[in-house]
Chimera marker file (.cmm) of the C-alpha trace (Angstrom):
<marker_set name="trace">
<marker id="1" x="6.194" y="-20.796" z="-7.340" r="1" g="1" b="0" radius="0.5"/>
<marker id="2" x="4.112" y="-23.754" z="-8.441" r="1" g="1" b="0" radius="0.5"/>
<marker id="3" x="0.682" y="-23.907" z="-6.300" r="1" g="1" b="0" radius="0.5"/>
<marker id="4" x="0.450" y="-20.178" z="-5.042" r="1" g="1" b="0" radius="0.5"/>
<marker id="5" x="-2.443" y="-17.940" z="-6.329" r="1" g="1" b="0" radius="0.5"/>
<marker id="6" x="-0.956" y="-14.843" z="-7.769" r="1" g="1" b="0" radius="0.5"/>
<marker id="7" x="-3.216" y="-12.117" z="-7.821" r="1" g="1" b="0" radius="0.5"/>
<marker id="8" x="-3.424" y="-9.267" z="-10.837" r="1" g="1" b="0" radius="0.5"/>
<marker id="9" x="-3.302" y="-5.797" z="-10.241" r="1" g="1" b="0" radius="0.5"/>
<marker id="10" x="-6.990" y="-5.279" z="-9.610" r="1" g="1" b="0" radius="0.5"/>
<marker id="11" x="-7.122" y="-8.156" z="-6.852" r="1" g="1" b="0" radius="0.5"/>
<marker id="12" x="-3.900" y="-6.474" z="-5.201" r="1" g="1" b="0" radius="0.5"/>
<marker id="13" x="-5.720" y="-3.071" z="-5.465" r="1" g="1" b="0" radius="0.5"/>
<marker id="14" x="-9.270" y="-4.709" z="-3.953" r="1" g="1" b="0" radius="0.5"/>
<marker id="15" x="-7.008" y="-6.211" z="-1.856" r="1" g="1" b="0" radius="0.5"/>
<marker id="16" x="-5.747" y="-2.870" z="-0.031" r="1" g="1" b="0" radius="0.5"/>
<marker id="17" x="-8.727" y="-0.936" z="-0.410" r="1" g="1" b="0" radius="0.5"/>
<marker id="18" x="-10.539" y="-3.315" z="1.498" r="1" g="1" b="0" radius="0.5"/>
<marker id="19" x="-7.752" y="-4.180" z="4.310" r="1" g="1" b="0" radius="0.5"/>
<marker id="20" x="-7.270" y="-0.548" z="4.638" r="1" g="1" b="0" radius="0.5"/>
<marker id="21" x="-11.034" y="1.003" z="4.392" r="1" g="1" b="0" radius="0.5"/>
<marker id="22" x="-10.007" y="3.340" z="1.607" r="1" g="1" b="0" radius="0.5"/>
<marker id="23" x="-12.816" y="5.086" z="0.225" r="1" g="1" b="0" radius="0.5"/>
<marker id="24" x="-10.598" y="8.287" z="-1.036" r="1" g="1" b="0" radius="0.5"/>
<marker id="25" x="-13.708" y="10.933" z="0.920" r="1" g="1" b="0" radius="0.5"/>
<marker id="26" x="-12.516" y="11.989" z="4.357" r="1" g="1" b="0" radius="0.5"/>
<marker id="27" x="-14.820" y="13.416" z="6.374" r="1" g="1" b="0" radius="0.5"/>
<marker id="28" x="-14.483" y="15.352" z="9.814" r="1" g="1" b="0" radius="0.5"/>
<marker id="29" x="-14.433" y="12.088" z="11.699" r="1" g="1" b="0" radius="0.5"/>
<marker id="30" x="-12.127" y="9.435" z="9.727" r="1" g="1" b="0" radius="0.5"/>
<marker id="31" x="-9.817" y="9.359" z="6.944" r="1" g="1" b="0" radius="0.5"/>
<marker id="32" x="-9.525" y="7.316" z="3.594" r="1" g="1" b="0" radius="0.5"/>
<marker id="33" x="-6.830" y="9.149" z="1.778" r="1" g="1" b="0" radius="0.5"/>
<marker id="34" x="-4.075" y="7.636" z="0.085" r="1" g="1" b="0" radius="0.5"/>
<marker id="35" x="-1.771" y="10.328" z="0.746" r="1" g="1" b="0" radius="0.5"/>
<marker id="36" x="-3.019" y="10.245" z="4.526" r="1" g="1" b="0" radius="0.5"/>
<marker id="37" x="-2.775" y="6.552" z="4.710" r="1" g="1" b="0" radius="0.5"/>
<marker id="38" x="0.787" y="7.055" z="3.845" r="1" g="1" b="0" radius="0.5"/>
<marker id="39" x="1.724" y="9.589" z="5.952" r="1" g="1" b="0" radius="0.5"/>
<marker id="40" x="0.698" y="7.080" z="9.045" r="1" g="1" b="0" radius="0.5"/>
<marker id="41" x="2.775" y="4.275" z="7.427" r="1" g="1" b="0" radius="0.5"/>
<marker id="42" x="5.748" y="6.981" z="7.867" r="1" g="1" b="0" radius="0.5"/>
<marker id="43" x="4.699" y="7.871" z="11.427" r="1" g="1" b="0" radius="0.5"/>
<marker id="44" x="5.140" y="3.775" z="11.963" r="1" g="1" b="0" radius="0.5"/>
<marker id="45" x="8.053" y="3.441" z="9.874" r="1" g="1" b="0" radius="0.5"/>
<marker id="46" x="10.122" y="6.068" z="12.197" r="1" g="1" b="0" radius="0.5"/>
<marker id="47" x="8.637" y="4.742" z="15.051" r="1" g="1" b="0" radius="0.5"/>
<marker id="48" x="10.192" y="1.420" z="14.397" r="1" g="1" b="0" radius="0.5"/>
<marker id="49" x="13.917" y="2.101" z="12.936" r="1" g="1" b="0" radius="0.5"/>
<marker id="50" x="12.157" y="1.070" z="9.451" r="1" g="1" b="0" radius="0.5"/>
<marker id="51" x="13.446" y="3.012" z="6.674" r="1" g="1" b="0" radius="0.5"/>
<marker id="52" x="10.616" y="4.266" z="4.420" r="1" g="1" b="0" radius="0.5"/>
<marker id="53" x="12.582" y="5.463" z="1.437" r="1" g="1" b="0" radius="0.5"/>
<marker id="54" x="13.645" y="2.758" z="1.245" r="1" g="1" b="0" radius="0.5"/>
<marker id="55" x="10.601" y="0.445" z="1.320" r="1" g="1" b="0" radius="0.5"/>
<marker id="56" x="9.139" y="2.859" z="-0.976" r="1" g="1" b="0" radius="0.5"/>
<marker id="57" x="11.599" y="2.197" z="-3.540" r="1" g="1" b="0" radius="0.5"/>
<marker id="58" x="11.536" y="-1.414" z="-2.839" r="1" g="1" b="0" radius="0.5"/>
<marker id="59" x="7.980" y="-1.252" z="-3.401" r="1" g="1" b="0" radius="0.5"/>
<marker id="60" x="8.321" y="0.083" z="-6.770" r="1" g="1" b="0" radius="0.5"/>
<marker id="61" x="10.204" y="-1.773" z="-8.311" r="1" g="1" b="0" radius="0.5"/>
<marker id="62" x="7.324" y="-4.238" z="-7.154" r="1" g="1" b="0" radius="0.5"/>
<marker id="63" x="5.056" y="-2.031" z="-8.855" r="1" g="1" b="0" radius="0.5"/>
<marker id="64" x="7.150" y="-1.474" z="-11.833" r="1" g="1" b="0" radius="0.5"/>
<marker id="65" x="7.735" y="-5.551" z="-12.096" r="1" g="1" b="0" radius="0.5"/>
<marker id="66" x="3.981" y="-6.310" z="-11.480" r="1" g="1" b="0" radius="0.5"/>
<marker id="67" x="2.801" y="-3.910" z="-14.317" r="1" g="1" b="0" radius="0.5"/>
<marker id="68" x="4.855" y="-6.489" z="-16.869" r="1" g="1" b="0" radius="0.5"/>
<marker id="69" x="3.078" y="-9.271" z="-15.497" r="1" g="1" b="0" radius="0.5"/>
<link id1="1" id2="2" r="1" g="1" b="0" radius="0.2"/>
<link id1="2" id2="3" r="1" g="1" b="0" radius="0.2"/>
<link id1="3" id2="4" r="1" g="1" b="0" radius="0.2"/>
<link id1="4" id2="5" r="1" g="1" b="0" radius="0.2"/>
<link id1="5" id2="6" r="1" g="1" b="0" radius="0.2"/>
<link id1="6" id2="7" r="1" g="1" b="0" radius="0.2"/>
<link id1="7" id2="8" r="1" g="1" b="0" radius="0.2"/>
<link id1="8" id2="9" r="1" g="1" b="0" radius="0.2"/>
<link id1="9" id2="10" r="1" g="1" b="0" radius="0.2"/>
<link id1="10" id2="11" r="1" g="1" b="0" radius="0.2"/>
<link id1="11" id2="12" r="1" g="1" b="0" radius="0.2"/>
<link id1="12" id2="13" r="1" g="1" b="0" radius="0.2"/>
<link id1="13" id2="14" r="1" g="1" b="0" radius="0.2"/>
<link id1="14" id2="15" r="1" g="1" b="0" radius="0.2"/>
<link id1="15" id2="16" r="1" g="1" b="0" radius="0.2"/>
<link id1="16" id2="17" r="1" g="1" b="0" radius="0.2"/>
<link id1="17" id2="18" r="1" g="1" b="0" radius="0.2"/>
<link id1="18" id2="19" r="1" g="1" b="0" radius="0.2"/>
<link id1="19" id2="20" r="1" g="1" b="0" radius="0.2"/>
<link id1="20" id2="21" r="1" g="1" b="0" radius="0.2"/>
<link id1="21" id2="22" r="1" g="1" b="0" radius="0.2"/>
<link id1="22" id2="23" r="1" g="1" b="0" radius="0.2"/>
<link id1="23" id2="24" r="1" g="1" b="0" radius="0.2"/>
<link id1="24" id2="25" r="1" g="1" b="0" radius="0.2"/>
<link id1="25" id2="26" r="1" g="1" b="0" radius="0.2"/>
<link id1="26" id2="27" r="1" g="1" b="0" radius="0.2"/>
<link id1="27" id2="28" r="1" g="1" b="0" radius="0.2"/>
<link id1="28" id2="29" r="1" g="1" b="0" radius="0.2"/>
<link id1="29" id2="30" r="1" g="1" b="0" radius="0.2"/>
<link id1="30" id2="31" r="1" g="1" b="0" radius="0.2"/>
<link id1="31" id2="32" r="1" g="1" b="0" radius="0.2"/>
<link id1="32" id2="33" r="1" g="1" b="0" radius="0.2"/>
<link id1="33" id2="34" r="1" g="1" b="0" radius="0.2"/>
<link id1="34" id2="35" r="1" g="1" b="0" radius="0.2"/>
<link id1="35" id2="36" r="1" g="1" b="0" radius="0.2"/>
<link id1="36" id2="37" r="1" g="1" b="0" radius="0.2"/>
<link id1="37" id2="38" r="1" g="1" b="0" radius="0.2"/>
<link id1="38" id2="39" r="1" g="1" b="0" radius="0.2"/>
<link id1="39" id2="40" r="1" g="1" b="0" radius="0.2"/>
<link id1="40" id2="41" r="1" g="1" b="0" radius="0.2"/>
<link id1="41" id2="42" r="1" g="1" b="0" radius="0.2"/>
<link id1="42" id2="43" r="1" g="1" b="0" radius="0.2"/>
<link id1="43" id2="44" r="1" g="1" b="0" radius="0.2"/>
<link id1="44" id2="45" r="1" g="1" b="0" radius="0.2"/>
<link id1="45" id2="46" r="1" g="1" b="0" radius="0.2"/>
<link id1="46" id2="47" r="1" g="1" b="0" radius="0.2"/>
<link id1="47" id2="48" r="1" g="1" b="0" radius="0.2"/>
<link id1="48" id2="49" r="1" g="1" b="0" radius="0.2"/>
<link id1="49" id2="50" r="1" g="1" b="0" radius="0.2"/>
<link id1="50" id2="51" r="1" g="1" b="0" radius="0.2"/>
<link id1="51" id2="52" r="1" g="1" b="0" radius="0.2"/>
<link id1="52" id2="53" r="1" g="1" b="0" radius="0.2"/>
<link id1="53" id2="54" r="1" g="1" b="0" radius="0.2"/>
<link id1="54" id2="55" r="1" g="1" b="0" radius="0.2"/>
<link id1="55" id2="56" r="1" g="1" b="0" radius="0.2"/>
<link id1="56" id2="57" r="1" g="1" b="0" radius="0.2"/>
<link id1="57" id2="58" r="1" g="1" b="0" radius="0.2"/>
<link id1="58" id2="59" r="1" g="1" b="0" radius="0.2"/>
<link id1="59" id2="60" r="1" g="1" b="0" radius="0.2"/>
<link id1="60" id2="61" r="1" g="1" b="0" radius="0.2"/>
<link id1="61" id2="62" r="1" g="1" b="0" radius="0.2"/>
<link id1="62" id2="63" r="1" g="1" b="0" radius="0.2"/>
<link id1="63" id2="64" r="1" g="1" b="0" radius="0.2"/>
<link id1="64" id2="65" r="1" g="1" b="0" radius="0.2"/>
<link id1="65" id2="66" r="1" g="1" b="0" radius="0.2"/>
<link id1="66" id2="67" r="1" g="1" b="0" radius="0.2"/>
<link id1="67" id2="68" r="1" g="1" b="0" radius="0.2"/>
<link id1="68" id2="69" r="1" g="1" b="0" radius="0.2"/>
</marker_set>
């Protein structure tokens, strides 16, 4: 892929913390969590026939290849 940035694995995970607000402290009035950030992405997943086992193990194997890079 000649001519496209790649990012390392501290870009991609500036990347998401700052698309997705993640600060890791909830408080009574918003939430930052990982594990609640997920949760929503399964709420959208069944909500639109998409499979999230599935694009959780797709996305490891990301992971997994990215950590070799």
């Amino acid at each position: 892929m000649e001519g496209k940035f790649k990012m390392d694995n501290l870009e991609r995970a500036k990347k998401i913390e700052k698309i997705l607000s993640l600060r890791g402290n909830d408080t009574n009035s918003e939430y930052h969590g990982v594990s609640d950030t997920i949760a929503d992405l399964m709420h959208f997943c069944d909500t639109n026939g998409i499979d999230f086992n599935y694009e959780m193990k797709m996305a490891y194997s990301y992971y997994a290849a990215e950590l070799i890079d």
